[in-house]
N, C-alpha and C positions, 0 to 999 in steps of 0.2 A: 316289560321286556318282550315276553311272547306277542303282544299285540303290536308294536313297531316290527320285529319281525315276519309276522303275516302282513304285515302291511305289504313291505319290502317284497314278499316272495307274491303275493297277490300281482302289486305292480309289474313284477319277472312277466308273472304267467298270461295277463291282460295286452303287455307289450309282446309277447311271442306268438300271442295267439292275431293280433294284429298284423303282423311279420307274414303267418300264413294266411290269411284273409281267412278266419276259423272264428268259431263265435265261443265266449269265454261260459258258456255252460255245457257245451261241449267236452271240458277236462273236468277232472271231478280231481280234488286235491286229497288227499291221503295224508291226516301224520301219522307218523312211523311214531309211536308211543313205546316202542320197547325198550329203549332207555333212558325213562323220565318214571319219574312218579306219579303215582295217583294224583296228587295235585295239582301236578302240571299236566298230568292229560283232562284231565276234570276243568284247566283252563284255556286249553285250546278247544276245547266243545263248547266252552259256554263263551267263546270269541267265535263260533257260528262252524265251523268245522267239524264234521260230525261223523266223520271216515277218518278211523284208527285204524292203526297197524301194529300187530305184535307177532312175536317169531319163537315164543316156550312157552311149552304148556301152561305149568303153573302159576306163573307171574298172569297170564292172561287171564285165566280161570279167576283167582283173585281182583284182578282190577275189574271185570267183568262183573262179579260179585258184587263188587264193593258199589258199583254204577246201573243196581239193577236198576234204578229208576230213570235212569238215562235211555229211556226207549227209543230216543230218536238216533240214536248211536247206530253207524254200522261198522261191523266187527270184520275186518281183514284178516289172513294169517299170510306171513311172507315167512322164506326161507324152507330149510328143511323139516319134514313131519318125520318122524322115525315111524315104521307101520303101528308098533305096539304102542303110540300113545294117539293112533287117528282114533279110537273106542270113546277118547276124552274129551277130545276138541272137536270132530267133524261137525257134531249136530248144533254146534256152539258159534259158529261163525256164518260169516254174511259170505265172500271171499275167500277161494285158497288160492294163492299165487305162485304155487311152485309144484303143479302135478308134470313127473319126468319121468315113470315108470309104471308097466301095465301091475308090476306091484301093489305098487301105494294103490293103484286105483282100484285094484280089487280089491283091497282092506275098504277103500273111502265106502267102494257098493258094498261089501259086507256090512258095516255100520252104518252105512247113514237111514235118517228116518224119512227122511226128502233129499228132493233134488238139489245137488250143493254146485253152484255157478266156480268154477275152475278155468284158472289161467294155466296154458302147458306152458313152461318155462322151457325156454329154446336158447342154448349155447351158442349165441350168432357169431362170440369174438373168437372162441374156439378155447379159451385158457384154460387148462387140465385144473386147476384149481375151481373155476365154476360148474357149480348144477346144470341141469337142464339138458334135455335130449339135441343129438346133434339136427343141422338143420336140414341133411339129406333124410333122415330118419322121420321128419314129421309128417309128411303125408300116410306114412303106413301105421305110423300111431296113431295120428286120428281115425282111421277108419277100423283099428282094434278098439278103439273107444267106443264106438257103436254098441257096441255091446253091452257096455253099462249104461242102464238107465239112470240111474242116479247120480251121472254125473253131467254136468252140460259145459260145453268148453263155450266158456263167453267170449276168450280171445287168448292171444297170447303174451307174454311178459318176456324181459330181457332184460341184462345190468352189461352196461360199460364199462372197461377197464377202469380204474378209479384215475388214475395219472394220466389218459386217452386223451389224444390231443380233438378241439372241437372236427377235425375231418373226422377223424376218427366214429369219433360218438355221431355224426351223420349217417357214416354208411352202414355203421351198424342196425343205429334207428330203424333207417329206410327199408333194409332190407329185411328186419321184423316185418314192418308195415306191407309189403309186397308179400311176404309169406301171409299176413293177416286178410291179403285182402284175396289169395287165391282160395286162400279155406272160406271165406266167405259168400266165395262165390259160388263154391258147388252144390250149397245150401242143404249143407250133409243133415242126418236128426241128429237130433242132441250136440252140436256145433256150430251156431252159428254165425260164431268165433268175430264178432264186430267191434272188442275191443283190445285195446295195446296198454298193458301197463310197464310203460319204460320213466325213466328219466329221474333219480334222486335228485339230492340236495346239491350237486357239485354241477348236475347238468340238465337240469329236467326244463329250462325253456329251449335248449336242441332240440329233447326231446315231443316239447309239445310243438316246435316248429314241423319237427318231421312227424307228427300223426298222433303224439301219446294223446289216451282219451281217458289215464289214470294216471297221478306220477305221486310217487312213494316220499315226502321230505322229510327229513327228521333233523337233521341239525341244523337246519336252514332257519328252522322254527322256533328251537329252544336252546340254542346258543345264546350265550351271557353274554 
């Protein structure tokens, strides 16, 4: 079942990346492993997918564990870190996809032991229910960021309404993509910020139409 499905979502993402005239190694595909088991993420890696995503501590610490032999695994974290468990996970992951406060990010430089590659998670639809700093507020946060060495903003992240109709998930997209590509350009240190992780399982070839060069699936994949 997981391999018909990557099938399915592969062919999504080859046909959208055609759509943009974008070349299909360009997106790097993501499963969202947070809720599956160990032996359905241990099956989607060894179907060649090698970029997990988990969002609690210790479920991840355990499957991580459990797959130390799995080296060629890289380890994503999406959603919220609470400060007092970044001590557990920073130095544990490949990805963090939701830095939104010079907070967290002081905890991240207080612990980390290297430099941890960080997506700022930006509020483009505006919903009081989502994370992520607003998008007038991003330019002054990047360059507070400056200041932590330990952390390097590879790009930014953004989630669509889930019921958003395809205009919708466009202009949201797009307008990540335009913020991505102005932090890029100033070719700030420690930001330079050249990728977009947008697009789940409900929208993610929008998403790679309009620019995503990461997109997050998870039930696309291991749906029954």
């Amino acid at each position: 079942m997981i391999s018909d499905n990557l099938r399915k979502v592969e062919q999504e993402v080859q046909k959208a990346c055609a759509l943009a005239s974008r070349k299909r190694e360009e997106v790097t595909l993501v499963a969202v492993t947070k809720t599956v088991d160990l032996a359905s993420t241990m099956a989607i890696v060894n179907q060649g997918v090698t970029h997990c995503a988990e969002n609690r501590v210790e479920p991840f610490l355990s499957k991580k564990a459990a797959m130390k032999d799995q080296s060629n695994v890289t380890w994503h974290f999406i959603g919220n870190l609470q400060r007092r468990k970044v001590k557990t996970v920073i130095n544990e992951i490949d990805y963090f996809h939701a830095l939104d406060s010079l907070t967290l990010a002081a905890e991240i430089q207080k612990r980390a032991t290297r430099k941890i590659r960080c997506f700022i998670e930006v509020n483009v639809s505006g919903e009081e229910a989502k994370q992520g700093i607003q998008p007038a507020m991003l330019q002054s946060f990047v360059e507070e960021l400056i200041a932590y060495d330990k952390i390097e903003i590879v790009g930014l992240m953004t989630m669509a309404p889930f019921h958003s109709s395809e205009m919708e998930q466009r202009t949201i997209f797009h307008q990540l993509h335009m913020m991505q590509q102005s932090i890029a350009a100033q070719k700030i240190v420690n930001a330079p910020c050249l990728e977009l992780s947008m697009g789940m399982s409900n929208d993610f070839p929008i998403a790679v139409e309009e620019g995503a060069t990461f997109i997050r699936v998870g039930s696309a994949l291991f749906k029954e």
